[in-house]
C-alpha positions in Angstrom: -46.9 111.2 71.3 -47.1 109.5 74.7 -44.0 109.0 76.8 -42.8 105.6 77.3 -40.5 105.0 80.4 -39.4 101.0 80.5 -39.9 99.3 84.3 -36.1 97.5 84.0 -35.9 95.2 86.7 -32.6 92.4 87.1 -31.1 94.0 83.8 -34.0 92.8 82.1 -37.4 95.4 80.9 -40.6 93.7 82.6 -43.3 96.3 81.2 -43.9 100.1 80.3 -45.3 102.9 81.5 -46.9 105.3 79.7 -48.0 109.2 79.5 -50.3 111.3 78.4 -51.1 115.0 78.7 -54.7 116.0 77.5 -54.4 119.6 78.9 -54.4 121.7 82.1 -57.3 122.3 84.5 -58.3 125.9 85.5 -55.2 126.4 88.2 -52.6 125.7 85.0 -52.0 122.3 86.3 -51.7 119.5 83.4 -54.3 116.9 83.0 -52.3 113.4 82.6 -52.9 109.8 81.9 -51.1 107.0 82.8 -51.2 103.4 82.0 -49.1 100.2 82.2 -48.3 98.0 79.5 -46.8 94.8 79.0 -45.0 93.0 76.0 -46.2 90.0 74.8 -43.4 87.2 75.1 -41.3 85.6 72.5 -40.3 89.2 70.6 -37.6 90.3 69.5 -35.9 93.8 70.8 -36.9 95.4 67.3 -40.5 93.9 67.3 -41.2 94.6 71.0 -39.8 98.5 70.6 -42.6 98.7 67.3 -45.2 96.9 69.6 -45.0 99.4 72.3 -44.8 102.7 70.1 -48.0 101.0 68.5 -50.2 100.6 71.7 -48.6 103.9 72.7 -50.4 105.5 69.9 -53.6 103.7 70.2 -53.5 104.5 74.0 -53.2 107.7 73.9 -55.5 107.8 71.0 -58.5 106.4 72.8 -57.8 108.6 76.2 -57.5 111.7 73.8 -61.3 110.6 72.1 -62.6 109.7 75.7 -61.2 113.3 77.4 -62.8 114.8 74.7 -66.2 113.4 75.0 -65.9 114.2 79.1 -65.5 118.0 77.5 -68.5 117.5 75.8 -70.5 115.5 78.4 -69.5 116.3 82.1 -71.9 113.7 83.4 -69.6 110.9 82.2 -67.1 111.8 84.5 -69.5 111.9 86.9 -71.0 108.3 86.6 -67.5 106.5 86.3 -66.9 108.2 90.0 -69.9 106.6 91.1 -69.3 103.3 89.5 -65.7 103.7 91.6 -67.7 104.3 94.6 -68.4 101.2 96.9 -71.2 102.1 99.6 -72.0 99.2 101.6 -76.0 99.2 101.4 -76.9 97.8 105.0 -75.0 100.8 106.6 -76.2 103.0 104.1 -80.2 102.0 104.4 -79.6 102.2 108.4 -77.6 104.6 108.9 -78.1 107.4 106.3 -81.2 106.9 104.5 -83.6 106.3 107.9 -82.3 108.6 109.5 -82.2 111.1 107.4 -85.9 109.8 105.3 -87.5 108.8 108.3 -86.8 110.1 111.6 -87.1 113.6 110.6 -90.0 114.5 112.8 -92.6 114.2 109.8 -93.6 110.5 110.8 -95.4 109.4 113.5 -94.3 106.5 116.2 -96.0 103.4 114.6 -94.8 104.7 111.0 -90.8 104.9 112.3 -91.3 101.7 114.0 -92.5 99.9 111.1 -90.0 101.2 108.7 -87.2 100.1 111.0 -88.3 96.7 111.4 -88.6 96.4 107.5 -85.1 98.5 107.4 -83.5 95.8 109.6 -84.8 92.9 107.4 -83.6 94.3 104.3 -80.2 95.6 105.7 -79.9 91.9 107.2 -80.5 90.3 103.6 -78.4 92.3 101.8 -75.9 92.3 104.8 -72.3 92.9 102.4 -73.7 94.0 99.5 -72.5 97.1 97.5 -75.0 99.5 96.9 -73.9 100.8 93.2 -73.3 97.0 92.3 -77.5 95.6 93.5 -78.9 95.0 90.4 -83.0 94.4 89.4 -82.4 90.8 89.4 -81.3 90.6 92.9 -84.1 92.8 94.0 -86.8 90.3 92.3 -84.8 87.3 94.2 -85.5 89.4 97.3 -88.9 89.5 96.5 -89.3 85.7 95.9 -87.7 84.8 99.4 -90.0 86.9 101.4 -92.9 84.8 99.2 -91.3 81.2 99.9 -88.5 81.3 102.7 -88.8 83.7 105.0 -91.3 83.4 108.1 -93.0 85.9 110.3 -92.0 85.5 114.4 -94.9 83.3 114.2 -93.8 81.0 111.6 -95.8 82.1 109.1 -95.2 82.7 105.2 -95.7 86.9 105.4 -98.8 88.3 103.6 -98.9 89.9 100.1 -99.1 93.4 101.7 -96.1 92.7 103.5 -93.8 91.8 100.5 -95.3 95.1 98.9 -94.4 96.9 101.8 -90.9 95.6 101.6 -90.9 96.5 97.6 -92.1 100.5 98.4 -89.2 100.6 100.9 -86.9 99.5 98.3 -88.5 102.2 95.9 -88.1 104.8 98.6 -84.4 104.2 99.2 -83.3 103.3 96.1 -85.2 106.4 94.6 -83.2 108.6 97.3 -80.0 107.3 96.8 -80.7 108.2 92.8 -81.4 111.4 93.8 -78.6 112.0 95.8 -76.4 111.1 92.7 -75.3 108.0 94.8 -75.9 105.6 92.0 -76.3 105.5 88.3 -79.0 103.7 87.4 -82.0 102.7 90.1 -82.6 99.0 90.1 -86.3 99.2 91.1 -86.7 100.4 87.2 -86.8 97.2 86.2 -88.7 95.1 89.1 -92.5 95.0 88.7 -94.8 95.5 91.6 -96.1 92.7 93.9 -99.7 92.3 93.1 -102.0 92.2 95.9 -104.5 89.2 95.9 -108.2 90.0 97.3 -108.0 88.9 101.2 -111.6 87.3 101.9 -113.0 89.1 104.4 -114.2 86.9 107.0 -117.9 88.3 108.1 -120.1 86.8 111.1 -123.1 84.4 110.2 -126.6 85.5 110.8 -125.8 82.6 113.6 -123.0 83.6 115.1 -124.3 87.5 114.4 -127.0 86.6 116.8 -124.6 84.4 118.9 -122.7 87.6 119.4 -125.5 90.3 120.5 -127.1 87.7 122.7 -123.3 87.8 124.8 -122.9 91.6 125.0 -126.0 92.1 128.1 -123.3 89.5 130.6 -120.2 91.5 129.1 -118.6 94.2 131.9 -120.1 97.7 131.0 -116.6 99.5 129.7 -115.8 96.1 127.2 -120.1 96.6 126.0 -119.6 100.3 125.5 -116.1 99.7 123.0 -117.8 97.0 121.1 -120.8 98.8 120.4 -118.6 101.9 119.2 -116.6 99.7 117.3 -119.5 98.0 116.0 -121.7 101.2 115.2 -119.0 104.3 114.2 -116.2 102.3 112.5 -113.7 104.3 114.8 -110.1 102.4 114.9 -108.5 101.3 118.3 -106.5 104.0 118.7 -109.2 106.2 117.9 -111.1 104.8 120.1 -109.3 104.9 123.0 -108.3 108.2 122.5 -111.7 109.5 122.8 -112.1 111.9 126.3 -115.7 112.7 127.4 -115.4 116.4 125.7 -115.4 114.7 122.6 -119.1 113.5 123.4 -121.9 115.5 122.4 -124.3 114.1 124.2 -126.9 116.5 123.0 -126.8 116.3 119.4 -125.2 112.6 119.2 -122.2 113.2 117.7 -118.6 111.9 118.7 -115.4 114.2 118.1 -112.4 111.9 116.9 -109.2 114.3 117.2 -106.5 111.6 118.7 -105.2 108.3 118.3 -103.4 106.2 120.8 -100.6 103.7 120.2 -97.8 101.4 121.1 -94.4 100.8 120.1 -91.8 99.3 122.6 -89.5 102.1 121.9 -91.9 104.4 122.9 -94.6 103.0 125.0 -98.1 104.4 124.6 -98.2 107.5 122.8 -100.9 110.5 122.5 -100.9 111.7 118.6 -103.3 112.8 116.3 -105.2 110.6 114.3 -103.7 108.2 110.8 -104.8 111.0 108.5 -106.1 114.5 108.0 -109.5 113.3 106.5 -109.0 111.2 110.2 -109.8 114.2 112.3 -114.1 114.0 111.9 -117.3 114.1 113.6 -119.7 111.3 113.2 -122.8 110.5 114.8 -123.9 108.3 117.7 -126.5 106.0 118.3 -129.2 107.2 120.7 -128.9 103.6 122.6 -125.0 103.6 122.5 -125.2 106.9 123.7 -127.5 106.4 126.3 -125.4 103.4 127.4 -121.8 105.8 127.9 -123.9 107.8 130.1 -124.7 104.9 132.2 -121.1 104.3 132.0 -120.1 107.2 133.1 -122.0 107.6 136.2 -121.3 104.0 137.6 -117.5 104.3 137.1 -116.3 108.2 136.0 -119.1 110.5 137.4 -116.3 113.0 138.4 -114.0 112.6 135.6 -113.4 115.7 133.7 -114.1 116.9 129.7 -110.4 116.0 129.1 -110.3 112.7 131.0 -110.0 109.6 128.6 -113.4 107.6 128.1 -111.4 104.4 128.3 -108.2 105.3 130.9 -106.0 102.4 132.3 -105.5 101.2 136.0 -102.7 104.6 136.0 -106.3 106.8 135.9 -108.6 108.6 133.5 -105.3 111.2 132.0 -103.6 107.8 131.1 -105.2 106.0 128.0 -105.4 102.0 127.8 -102.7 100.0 125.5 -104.1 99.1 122.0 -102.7 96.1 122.1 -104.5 95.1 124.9 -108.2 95.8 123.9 -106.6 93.5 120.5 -106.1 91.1 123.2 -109.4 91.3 125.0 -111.6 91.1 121.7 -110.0 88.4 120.0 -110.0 86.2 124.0 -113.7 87.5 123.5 -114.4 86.3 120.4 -112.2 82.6 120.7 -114.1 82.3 124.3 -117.4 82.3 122.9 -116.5 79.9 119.6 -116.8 82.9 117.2 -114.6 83.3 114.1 -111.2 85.3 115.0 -111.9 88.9 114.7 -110.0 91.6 115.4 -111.1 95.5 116.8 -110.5 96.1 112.9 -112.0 93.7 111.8 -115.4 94.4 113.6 -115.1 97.6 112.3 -116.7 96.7 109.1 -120.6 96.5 109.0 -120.8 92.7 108.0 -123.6 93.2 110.2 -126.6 95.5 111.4 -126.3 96.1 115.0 -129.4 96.1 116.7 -129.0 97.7 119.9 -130.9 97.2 123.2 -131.0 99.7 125.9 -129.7 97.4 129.0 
């Protein structure tokens, strides 16, 4: 049976403690319970020493069936020391998860620089919160106030893709922390996926198709030359700015796309290889756009080297041009001119058939 010592405090006993042994570990050392317990008022000496002989027993009853089921099932043990645990999740998301799940030299620039900005809104939401204790239901309120409360820098409600960003994030870390035995049960089980509603694409009028050709003669030669690419290969910014007259075949018309160029403020204008494996290609020029790179070349490059960039900045032809800036000078380009709001993207897409004249 359990022993019972009596906590006597001013002559008088105020509760009792009692014992269990279930055993001894491996070293020989025994395995004990405790608990405190205290009698109910108004009972006599007799009737309070049969009370607490009575929840003796059933204590040490229902330890005895619970140590026994640990025996049998180690994992139990296991997930009561994890529901003990109290990680705080904004320290654990910034801190240990990132670095370890995201800047480990796998990811490039742009990637880490977007999962930090999400990683900061999250961790600043859920700024206090106990990791083992977030449940589904707090996730899914999450969810709703990046649909209706919370604003982009420009005061904008942010975009379906954006909330499923934040919801993958959520997967990814949550899904670690499972793995890591950090938590018992993963509270992105139970929250659906944000659907994605069909963005119309906005696509240039035979008008303002027209509109735009008719501009491109009066445009400076370099700012001609990147819309036509744009226009005619579907290469992305930083693909297109990483291009370097090597990757020219002038010859057989065909353009080499092996880098990318981008732009974070942490990290200023990086040199990497392209988004994706199937990213590294060969595609083919137009005869007239190609024509039109020579012409390029020889009024403003005619000395530049196979490695110089097609597109350098003011710095010179080893230093590429900010992505953000050619962003800047289509969209002034396109607003300028009363066309609709496109980005380098954007006029990446063949809403229209170019039709282009040697100049």
């Amino acid at each position: 049976m359990a022993t019972i010592i009596k906590n006597i405090k001013d002559g008088k006993v105020i509760s009792y403690k009692f014992r269990s042994c279930l055993g001894r570990d491996d070293m020989g050392k025994q395995i004990s319970r405790y608990t405190t317990w205290h009698s109910p008022d108004g009972l006599t000496p007799s009737k309070a020493e049969r009370a607490v002989k009575s929840a003796a027993v059933e204590w040490e009853k229902q330890i005895k069936e619970e140590y026994e089921r640990d025996l049998k099932d180690p994992t139990r043990v296991k997930a009561r020391e994890i529901d003990r645990t109290k990680t705080d999740f904004s320290d654990f998301i910034q801190n240990t998860w990132f670095p370890l799940c995201v800047c480990d030299g796998e990811h490039k620039h742009t990637t880490v620089e977007f999962y930090r900005n999400i990683t900061n809104k999250i961790a600043e939401y859920f700024k206090g919160a106990i990791l083992q204790q977030i449940t589904s239901l707090q996730i899914q309120q999450y969810i709703i106030y990046l649909r209706t409360q919370y604003r982009s820098k420009q005061g904008k409600l942010v975009s379906d893709k954006t909330i499923r960003h934040h919801y993958c994030m959520l997967t990814l870390v949550f899904g670690f922390a499972e793995e890591q035995e950090i938590i018992n049960i993963n509270p992105m089980d139970k929250v659906e996926c944000p659907k994605l509603t069909k963005k119309k694409v906005e696509a240039l009028s035979q008008e303002q198709a027209k509109r735009f050709f008719s501009l491109l003669p009066s445009c400076p030669l370099d700012f001609r030359c990147m819309l036509y690419l744009f226009i005619t290969t579907g290469l992305r910014r930083g693909e297109l700015l990483g291009l370097q007259w090597g990757n020219i075949d002038f010859d057989n018309l065909t353009i080499e796309i092996k880098r990318n160029v981008t732009y974070t403020k942490r990290n200023g204008i990086v040199v990497d290889t392209p988004k994706t494996e199937n990213s590294v290609r060969t595609i083919p020029a137009l005869s007239a756009v190609a024509e039109m790179l020579k012409r390029y070349k020889l009024q403003y490059y005619p000395f530049s080297k196979q490695s110089a960039f097609v597109f350098p900045s003011d710095k010179g032809d080893a230093f590429p041009r900010d992505p953000n800036a050619i962003t800047r000078k289509v969209k002034n380009f396109m607003r300028r001119n009363g066309l609709p709001d496109l980005s380098p993207h954007d006029l990446r897409h063949p809403y229209v058939k170019p039709t282009t004249q040697k100049q």
